[in-house]
C-alpha positions as CSV (number, residue, x, y, z in Angstrom):
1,X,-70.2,88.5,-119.5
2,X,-68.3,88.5,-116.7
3,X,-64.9,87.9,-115.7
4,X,-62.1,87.8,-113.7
5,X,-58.7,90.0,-113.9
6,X,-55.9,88.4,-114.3
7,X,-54.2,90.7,-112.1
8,X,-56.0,91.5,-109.5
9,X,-58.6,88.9,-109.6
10,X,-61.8,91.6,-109.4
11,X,-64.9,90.6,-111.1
12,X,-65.1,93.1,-114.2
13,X,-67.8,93.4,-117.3
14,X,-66.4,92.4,-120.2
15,X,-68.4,94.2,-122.4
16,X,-67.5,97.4,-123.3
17,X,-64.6,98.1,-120.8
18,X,-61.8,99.3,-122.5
19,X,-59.1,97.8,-120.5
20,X,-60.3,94.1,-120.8
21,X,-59.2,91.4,-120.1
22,X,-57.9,93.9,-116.9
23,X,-60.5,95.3,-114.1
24,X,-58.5,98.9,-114.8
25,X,-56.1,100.7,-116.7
26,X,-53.8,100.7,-113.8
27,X,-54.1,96.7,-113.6
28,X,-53.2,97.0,-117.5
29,X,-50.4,99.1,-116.7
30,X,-49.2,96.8,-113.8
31,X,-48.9,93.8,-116.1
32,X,-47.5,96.0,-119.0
33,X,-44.4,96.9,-116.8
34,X,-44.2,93.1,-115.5
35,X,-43.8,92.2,-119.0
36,X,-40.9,95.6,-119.7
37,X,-39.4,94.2,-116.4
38,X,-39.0,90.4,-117.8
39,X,-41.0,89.4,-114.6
40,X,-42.9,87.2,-117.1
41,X,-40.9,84.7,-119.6
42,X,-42.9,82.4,-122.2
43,X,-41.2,79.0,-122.4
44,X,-38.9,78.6,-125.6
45,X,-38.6,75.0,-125.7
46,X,-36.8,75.7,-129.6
47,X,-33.8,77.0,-128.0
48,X,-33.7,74.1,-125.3
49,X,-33.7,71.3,-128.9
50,X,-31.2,73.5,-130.1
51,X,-28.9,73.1,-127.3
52,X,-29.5,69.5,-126.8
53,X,-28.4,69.5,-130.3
54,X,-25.5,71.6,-130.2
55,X,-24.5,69.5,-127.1
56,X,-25.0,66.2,-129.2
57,X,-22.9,67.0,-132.1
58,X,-20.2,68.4,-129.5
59,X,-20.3,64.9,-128.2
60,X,-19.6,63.2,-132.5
61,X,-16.6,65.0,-132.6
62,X,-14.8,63.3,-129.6
């Protein structure tokens, strides 16, 4: 199978390549310090309720 990294967007053999889903280990590397840098963020839409809550029962006590 073939496939595309997600960094660099080379075509790379999936099979047997140790660094998969990256072309390299220096792609791997790449995306590991984006990731130690906070260059990449997944979406916590829990703490967005939470506030939306927090702001609501701010807004009972008036």
């Amino acid at each position: 199978m073939v496939s595309r990294c997600p960094l660099c967007k080379q075509q790379t053999v999936w099979e047997h390549n140790p660094f998969r889903p990256f072309c390299s280990e220096r792609c791997q590397l790449l995306d590991l310090g984006a990731w130690l840098d906070e260059r990449y963020r997944v979406p916590d839409d829990h703490a967005h309720a939470s506030s939306l809550h927090a702001d609501a029962t701010l807004d009972e006590r008036d």
